[in-house]
C-alpha positions in Angstrom: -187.8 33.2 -77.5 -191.1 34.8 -75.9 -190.3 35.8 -72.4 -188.2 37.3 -70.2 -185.4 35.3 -69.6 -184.9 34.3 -65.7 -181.5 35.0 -64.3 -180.6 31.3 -62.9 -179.9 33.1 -59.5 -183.0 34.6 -59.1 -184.9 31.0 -60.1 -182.6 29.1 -57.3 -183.7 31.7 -54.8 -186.9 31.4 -55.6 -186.8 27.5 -55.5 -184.8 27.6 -52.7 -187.2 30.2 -50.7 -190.0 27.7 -51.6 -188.3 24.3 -49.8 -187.5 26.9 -46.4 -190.9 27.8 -46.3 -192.5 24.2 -47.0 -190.3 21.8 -44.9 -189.3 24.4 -42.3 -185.4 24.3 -42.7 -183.9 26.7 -40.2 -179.9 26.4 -41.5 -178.3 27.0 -44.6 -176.9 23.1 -44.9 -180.3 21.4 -44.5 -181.2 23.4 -48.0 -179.1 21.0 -49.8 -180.7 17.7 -48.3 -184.2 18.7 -50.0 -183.0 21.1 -53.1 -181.3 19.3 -56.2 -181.5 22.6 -58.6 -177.8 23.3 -58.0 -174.8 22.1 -55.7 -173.4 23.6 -52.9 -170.3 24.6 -54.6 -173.2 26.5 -57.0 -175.0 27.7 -54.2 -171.9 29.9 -52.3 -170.4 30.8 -56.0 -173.5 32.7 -56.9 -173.6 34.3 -53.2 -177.1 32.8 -52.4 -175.9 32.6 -48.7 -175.9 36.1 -48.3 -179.1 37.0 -49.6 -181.3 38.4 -46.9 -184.3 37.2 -48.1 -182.9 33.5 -47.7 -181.5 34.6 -44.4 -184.9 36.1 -43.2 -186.8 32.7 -44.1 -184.4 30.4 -42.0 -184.6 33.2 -38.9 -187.9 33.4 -39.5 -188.6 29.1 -39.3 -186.1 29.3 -36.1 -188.1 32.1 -34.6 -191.4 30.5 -35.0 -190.4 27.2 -34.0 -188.4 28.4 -30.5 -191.7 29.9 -29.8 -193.7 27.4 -30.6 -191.8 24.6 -28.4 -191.3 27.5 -25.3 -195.3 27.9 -25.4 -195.4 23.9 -25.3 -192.8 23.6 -22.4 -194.6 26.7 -20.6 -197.8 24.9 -21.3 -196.7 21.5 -20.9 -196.8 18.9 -17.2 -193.0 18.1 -17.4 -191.1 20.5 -14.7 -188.3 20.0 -16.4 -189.3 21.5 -19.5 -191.0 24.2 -17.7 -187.6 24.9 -16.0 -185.8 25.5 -19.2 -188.6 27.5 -21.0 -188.1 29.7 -17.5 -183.9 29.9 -18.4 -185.0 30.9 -21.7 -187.3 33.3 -20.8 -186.0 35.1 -17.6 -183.5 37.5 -17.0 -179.7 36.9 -16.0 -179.7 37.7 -12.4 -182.6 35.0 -12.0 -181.0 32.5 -14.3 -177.8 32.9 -11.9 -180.0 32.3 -8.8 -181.6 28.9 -10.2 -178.0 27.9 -10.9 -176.6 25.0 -9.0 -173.0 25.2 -10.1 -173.0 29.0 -10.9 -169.6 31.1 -9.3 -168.0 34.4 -10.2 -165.2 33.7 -12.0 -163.2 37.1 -11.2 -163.4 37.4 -7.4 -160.4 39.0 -6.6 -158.6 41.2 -9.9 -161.4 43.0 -10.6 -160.8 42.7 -14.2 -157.0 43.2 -13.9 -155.0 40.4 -16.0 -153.3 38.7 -12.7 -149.2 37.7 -14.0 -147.7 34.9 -11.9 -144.5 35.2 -10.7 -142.0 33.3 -12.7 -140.6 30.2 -10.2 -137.1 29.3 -10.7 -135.9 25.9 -9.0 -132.2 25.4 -9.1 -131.3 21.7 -9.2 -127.7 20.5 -8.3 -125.9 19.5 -11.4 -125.8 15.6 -12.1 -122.8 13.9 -11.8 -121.7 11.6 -14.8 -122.7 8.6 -13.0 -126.6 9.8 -12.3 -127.0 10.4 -16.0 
């Protein structure tokens, strides 16, 4: 046989590298709607899922496509997408300040785990008749 010999690995994440560049897949799952070279079950058994360079091209298709939409919303007429490119983009404090329904959730422990007193209630005993 004339060659080098391809480990099957290294050919899937090639293939696989391939389909996440061309149709822009941005989680592991979508790979197996557009790749038939191996199953799932193949897929996790030979590690592909912790490969960084399959990592890096689905962070880098989600990277490319949150900027591309926040440029649109930025760039865009509809306030409402402009709002929530501005909740992306700005800092807490002024996220809090545009909140409607925002409220400080630890106003009065200061971090300190608050225990309830433990509420007894003694009933009278029932008499036969009530049971």
């Amino acid at each position: 046989m004339a060659g080098k010999k391809i480990d099957k690995s290294q050919m899937y994440e090639r293939e696989i590298l391939e389909i996440i560049k061309t149709k822009a897949l941005t989680k592991i799952q979508q790979i197996f709607s557009y790749y038939s070279g191996c199953c799932e079950a193949t897929f996790y058994n030979n590690k592909l899922n912790e490969l960084d360079t399959i990592k890096k091209a689905l962070q880098d298709n989600r990277t490319k496509m949150c900027q591309s939409m926040l440029f649109k919303w930025y760039e865009g007429d509809n306030p409402t997408l402009q709002m929530a490119a501005y909740k992306i983009l700005c800092e807490d404090e002024e996220r809090k300040k545009l909140s409607m329904n925002y409220s400080e959730t630890d106003i009065t422990s200061k971090g300190e785990k608050i225990k309830l007193p433990d509420i007894i209630i003694n009933y009278p005993p029932l008499k036969s008749d009530e049971l």
